[in-house]
N, CA, C and O of each residue as an XYZ file, in Angstrom:
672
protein
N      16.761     19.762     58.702
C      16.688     21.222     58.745
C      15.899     21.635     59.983
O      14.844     21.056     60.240
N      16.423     22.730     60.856
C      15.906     22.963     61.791
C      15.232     24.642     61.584
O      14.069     25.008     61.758
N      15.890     25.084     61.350
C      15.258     26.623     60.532
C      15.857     27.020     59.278
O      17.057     27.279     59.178
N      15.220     27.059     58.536
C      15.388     27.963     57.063
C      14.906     29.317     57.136
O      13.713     29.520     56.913
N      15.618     30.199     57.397
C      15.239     31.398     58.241
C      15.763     32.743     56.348
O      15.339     33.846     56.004
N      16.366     32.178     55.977
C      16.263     33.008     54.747
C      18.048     32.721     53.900
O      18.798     31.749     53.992
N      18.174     33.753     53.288
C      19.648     33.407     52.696
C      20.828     33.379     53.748
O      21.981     32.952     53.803
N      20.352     33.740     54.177
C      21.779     34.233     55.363
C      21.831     33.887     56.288
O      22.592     34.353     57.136
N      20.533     32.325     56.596
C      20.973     31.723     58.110
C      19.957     30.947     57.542
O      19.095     31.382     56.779
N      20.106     29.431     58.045
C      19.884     28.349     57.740
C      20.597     27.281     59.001
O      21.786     27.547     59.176
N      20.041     26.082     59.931
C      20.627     25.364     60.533
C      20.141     24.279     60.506
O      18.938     24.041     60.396
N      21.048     23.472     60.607
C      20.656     21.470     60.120
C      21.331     21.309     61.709
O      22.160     21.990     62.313
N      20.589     20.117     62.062
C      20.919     19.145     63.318
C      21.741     17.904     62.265
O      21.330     17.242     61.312
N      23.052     17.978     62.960
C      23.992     16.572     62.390
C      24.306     15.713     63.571
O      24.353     16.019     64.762
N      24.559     14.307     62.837
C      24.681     13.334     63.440
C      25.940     13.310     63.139
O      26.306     12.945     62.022
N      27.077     13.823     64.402
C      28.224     13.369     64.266
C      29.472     12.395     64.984
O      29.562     12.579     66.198
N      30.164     11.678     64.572
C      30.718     10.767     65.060
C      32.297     11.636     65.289
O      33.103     12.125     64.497
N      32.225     11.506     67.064
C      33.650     12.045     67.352
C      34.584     11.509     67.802
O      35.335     11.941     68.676
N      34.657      9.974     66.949
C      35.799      8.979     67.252
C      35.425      8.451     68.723
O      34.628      7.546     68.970
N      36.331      9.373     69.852
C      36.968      9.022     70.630
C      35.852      8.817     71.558
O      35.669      7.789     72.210
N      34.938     10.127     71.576
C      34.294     10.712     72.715
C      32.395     10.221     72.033
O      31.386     10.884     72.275
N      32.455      8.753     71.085
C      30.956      8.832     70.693
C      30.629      9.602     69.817
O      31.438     10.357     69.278
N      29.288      9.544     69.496
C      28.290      9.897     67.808
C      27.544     10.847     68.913
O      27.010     10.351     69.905
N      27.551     12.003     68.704
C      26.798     13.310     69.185
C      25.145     13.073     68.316
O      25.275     12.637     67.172
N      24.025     13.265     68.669
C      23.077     12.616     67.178
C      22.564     14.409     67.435
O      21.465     14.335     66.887
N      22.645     15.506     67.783
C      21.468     16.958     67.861
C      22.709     17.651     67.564
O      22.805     18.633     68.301
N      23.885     17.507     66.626
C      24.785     19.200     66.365
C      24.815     19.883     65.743
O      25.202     19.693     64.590
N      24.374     21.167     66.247
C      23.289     22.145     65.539
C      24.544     22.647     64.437
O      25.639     22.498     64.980
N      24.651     23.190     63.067
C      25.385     23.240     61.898
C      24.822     24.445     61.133
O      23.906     24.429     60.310
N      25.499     25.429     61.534
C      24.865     26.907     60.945
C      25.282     27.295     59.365
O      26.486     27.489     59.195
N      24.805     27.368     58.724
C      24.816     27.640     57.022
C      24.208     28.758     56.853
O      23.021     29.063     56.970
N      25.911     29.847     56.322
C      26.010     30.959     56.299
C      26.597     31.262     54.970
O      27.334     30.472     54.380
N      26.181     32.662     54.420
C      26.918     32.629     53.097
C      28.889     32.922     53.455
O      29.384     33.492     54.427
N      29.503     32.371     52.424
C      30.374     32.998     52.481
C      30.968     34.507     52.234
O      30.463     35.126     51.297
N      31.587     34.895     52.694
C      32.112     36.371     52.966
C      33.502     36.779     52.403
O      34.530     36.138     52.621
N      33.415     38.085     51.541
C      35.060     38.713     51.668
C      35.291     39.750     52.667
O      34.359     40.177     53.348
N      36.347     40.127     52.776
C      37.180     40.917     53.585
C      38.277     41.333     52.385
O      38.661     40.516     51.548
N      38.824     43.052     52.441
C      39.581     43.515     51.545
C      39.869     44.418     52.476
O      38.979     45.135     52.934
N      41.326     44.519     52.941
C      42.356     45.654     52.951
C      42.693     46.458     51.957
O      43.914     46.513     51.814
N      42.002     47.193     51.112
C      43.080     48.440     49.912
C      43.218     49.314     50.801
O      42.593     49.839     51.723
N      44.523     49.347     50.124
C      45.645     50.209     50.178
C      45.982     51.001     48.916
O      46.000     50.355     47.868
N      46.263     52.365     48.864
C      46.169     53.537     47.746
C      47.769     53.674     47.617
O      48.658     53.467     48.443
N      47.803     54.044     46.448
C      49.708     54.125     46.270
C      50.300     54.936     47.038
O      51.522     54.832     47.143
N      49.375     56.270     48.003
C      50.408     56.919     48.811
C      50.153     56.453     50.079
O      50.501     57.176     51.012
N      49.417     54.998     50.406
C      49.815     54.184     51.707
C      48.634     54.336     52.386
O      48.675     54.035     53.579
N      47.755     54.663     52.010
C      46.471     54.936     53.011
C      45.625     54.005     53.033
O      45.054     53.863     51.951
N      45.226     53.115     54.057
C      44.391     52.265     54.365
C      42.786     52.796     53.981
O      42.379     53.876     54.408
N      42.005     51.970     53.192
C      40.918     52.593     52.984
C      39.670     51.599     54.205
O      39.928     50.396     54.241
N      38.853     51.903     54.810
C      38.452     51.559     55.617
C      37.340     52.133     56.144
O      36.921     52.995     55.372
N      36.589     52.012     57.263
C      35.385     52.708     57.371
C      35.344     52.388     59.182
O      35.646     51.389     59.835
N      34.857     53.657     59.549
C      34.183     53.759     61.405
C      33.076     54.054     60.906
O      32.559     54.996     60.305
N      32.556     52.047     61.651
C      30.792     51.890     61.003
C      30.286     50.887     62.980
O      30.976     50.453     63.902
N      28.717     50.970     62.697
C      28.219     50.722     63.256
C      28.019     49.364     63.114
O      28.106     49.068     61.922
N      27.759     48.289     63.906
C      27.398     47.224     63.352
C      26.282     46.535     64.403
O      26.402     46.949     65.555
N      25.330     45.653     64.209
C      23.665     45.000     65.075
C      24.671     44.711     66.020
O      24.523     45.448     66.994
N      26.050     43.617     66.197
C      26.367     43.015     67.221
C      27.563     43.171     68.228
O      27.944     42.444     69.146
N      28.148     44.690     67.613
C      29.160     45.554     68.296
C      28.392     46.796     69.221
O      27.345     47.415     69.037
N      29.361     46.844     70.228
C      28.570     47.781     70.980
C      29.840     49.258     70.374
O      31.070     49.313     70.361
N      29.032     49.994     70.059
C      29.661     51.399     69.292
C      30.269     51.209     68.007
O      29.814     50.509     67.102
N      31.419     51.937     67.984
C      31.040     51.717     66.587
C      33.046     51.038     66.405
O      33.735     50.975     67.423
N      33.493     50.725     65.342
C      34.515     49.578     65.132
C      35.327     50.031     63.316
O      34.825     50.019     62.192
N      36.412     50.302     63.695
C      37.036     50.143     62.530
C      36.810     48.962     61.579
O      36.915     47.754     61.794
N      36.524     49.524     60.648
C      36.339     47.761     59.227
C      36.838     47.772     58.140
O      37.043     48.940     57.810
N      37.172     47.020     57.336
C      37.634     46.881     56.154
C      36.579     46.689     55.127
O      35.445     46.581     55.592
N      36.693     46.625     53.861
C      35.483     46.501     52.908
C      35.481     45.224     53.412
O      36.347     44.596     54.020
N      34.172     44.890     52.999
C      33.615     42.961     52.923
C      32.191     42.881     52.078
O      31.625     43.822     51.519
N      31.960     42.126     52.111
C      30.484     41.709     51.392
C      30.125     40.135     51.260
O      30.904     39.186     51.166
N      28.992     40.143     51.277
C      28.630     38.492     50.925
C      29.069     38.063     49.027
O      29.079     38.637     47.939
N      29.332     36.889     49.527
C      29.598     36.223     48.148
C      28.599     35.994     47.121
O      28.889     34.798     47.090
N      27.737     36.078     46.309
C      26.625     35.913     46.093
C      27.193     34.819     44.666
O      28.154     34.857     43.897
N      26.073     33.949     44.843
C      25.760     32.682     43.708
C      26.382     32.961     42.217
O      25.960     33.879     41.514
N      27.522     31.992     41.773
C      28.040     32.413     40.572
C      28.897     33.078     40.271
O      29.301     33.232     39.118
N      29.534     33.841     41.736
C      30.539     34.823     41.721
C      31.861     34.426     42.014
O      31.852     33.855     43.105
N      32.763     34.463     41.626
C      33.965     33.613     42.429
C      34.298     35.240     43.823
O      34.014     36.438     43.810
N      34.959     34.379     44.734
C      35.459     35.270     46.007
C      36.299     36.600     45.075
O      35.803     37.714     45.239
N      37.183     36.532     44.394
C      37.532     37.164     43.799
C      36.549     38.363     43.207
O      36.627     39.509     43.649
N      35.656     38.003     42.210
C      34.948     39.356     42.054
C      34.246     40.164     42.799
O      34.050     41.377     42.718
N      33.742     39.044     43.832
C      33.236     39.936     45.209
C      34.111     40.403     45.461
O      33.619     41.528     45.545
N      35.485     40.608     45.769
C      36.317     41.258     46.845
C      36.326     42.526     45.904
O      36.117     43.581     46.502
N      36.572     42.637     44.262
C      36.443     43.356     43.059
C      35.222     44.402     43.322
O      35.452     45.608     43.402
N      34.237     44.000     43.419
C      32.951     44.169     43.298
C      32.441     45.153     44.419
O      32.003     46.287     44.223
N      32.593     44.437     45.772
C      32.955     45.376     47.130
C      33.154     46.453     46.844
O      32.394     47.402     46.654
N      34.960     46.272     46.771
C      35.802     47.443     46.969
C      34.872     48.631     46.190
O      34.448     49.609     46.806
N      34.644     48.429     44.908
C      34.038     49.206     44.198
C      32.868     50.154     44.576
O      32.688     51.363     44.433
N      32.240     49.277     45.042
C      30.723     49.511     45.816
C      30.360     50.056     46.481
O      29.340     50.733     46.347
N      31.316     49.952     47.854
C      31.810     50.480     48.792
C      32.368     51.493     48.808
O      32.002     52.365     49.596
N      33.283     51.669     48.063
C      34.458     52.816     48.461
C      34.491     53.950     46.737
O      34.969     55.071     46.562
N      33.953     53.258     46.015
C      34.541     53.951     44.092
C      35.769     53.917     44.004
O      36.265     54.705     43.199
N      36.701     53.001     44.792
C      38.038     52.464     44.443
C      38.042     50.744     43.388
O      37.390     49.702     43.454
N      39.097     51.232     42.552
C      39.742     49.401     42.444
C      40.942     49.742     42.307
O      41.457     50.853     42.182
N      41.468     48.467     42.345
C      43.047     48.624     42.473
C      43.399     47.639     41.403
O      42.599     46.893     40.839
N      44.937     47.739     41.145
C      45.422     46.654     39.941
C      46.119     45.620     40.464
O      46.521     44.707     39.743
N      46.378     45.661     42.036
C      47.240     44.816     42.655
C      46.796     43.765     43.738
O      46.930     43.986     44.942
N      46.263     42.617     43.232
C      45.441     41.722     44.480
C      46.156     40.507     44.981
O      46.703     39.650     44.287
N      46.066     40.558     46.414
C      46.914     39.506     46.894
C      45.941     38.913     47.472
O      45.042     39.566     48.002
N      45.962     37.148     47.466
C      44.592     36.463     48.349
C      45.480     36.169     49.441
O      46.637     35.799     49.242
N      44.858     36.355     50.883
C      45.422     36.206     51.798
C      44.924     35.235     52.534
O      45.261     35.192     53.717
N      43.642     33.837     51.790
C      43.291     32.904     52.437
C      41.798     32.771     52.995
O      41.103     33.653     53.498
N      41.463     31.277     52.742
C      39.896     31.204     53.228
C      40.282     30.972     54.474
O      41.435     30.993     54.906
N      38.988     30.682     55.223
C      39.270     30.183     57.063
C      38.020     29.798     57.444
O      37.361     30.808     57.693
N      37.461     28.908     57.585
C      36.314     28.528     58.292
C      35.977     29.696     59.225
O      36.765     30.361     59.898
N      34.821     29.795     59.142
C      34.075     31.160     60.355
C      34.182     30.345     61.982
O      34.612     30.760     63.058
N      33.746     29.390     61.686
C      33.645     28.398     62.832
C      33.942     27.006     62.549
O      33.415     26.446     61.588
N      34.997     26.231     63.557
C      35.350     25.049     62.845
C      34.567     24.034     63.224
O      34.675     22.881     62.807
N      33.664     24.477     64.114
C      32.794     22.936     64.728
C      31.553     23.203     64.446
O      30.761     22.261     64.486
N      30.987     24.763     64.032
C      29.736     24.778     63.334
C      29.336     24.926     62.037
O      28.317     24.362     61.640
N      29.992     25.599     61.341
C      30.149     25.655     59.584
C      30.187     27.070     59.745
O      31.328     27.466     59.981
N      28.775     28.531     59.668
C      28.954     29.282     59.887
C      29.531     29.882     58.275
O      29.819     31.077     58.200
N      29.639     29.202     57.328
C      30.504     29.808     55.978
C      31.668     29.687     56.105
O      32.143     28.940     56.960
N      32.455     30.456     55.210
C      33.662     30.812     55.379
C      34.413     32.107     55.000
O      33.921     32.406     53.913
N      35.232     32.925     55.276
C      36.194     34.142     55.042
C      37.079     34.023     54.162
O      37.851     33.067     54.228
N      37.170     34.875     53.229
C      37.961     34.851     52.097
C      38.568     36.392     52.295
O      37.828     37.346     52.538
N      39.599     36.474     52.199
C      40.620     37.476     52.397
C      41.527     38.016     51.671
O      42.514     37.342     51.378
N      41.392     39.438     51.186
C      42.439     40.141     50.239
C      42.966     41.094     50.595
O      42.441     41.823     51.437
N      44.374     41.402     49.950
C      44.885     42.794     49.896
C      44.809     43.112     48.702
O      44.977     42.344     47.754
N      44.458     44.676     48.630
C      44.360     45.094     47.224
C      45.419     46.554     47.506
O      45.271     47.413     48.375
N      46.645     46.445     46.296
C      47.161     47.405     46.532
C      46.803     48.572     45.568
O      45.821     48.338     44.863
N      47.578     50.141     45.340
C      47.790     50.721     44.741
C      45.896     51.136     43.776
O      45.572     51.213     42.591
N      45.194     51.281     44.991
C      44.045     51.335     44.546
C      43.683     53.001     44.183
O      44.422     53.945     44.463
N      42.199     53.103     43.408
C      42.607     54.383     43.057
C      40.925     54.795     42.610
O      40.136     54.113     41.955
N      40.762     55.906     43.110
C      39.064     56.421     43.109
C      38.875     56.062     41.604
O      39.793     56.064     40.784
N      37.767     55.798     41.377
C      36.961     55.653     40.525
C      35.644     56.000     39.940
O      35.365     56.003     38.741
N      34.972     56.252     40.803
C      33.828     57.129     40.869
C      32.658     56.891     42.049
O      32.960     56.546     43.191
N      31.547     57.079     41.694
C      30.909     57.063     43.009
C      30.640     55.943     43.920
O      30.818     54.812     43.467
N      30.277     56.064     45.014
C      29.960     54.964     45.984
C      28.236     54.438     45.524
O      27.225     55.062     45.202
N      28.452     53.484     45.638
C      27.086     52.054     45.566
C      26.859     51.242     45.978
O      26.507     50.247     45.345
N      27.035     51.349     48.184
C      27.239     50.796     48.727
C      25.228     50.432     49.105
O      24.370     51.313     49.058
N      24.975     49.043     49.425
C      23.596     48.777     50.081
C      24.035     48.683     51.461
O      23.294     48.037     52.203
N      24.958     49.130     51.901
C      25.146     48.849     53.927
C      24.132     49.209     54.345
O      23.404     49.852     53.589
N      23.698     48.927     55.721
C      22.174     49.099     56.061
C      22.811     49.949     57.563
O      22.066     50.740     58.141
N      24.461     49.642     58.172
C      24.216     50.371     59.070
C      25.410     51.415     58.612
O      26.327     51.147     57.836
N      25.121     52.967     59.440
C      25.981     53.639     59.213
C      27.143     53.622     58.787
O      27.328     52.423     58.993
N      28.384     54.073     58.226
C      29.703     54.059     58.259
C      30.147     55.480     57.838
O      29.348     56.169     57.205
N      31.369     55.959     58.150
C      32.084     56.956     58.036
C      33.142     56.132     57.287
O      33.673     55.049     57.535
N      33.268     57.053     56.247
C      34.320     56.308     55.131
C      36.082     57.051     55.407
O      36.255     58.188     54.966
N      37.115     56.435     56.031
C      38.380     56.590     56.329
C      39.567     56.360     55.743
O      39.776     55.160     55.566
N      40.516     57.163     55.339
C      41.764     56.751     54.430
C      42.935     57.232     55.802
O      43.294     58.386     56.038
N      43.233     56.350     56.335
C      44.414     55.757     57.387
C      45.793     55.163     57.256
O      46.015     54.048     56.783
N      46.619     55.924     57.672
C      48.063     55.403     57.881
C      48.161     53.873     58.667
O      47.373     53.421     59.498
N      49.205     53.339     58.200
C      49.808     52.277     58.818
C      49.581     51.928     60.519
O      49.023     50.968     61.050
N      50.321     53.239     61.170
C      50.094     53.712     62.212
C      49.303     53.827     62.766
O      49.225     53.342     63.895
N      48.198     54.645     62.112
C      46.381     54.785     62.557
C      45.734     53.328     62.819
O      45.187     53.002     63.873
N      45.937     52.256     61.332
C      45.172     50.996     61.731
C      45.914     50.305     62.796
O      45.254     49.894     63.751
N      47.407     50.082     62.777
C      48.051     49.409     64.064
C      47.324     49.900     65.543
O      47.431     49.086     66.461
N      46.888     50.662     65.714
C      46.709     51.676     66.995
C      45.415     51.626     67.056
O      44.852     52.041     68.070
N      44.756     51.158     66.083
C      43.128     50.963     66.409
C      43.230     49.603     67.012
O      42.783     49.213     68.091
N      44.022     48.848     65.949
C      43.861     47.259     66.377
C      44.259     47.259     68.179
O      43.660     46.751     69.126
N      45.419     47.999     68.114
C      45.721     47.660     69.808
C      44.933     48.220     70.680
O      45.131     47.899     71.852
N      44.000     49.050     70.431
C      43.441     50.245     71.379
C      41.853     48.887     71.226
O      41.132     48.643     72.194
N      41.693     48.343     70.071
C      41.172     47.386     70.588
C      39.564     48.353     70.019
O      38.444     48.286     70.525
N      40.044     49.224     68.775
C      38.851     49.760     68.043
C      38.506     48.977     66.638
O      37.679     49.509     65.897
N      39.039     47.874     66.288
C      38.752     46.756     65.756
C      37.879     45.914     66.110
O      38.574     45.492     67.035
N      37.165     45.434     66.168
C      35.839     44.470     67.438
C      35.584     43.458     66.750
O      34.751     42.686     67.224
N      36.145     43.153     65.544
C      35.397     41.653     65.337
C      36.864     40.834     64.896
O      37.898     41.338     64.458
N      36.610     39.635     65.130
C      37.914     38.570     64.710
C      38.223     38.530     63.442
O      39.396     38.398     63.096
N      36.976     38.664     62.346
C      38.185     38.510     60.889
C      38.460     40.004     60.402
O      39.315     40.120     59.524
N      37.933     40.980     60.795
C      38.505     42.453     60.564
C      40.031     42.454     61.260
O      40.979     43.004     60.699
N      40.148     41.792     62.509
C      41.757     42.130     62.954
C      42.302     41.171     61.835
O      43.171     41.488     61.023
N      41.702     40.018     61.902
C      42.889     38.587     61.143
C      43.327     39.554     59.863
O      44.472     39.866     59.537
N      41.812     40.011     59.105
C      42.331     40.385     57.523
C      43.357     41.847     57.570
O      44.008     42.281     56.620
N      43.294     42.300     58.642
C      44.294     43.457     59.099
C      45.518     43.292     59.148
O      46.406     43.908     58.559
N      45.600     42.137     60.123
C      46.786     41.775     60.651
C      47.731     40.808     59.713
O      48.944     40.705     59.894
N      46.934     40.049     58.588
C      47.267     39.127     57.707
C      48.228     40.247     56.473
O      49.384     40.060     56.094
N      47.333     41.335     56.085
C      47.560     42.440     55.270
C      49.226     43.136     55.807
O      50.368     43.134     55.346
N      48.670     43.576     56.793
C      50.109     44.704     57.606
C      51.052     43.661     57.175
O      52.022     44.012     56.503
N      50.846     42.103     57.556
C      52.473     41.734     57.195
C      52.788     41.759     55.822
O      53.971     41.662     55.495
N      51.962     41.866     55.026
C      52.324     41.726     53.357
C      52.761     43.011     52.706
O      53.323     43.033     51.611
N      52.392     44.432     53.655
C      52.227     45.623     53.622
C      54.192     45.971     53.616
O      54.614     47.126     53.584
């Protein structure tokens, strides 16, 4: 262990053997919680979503719900749990659209990915986000045109976007 810095970042030095190229003995191995990502979508087609601020974007970035996975929970009720939290939506229609390593040569956690269709207010928001967001209900059109305009800024907000639109 090289820092135990709290729940949400943790790094071990590994000794790894890369066949071809030798045993690396200092590769630093970041241990991160795992994460969801949720596209809902409302029965009259509106992307639910948020223009939020984030520590490592410069301005501010279209997003989808997400949240950390927390101990005991399967990915599933987090993505459940989120949406809820976040937005006072759930929906009855969930599609898993796949884990993915955050990083394949450092660990970093991993991304768990849903579409939730035919979602539908529920009551109030009970979100703990710490940075701003403006809460958005968006056409097809609107999120395609962010993604290209390149108002998307992080890699698994486009993937879980782009994974979604095709199931859409």
């Amino acid at each position: 262990m090289i820092l135990d810095h709290s729940k949400y970042l943790k790094i071990e030095q590994h000794r790894i053997d890369t066949g071809t190229h030798g045993v690396i003995d200092d590769w630093p191995w970041v241990i991160a919680p795992d994460y969801v990502n949720v596209v809902a979508v409302t029965a009259e087609g509106r992307f639910i979503c948020f223009r939020q601020t984030k520590y490592a974007i410069e301005g501010t970035s279209i997003a989808p719900v997400g949240g950390y996975v927390e101990p005991g929970d399967s990915v599933r009720e987090t993505a459940e749990r989120e949406l809820r939290e976040e937005t006072g939506y759930m929906a009855d229609d969930w599609t898993f659209l796949g884990s993915f390593p955050v990083d394949s040569s450092r660990g970093v956690g991993a991304a768990h990915f849903f579409l939730a269709r035919n979602a539908t207010f529920v009551g109030e928001v009970d979100s703990d986000d710490l940075e701003p967001q403006e809460f958005l209900l968006l056409t097809r059109d609107e999120i395609e045109t962010a993604i290209d305009a390149g108002d998307v800024k992080t890699l698994p907000w486009v993937s879980v976007f782009a994974l979604a639109l095709r199931k859409c």
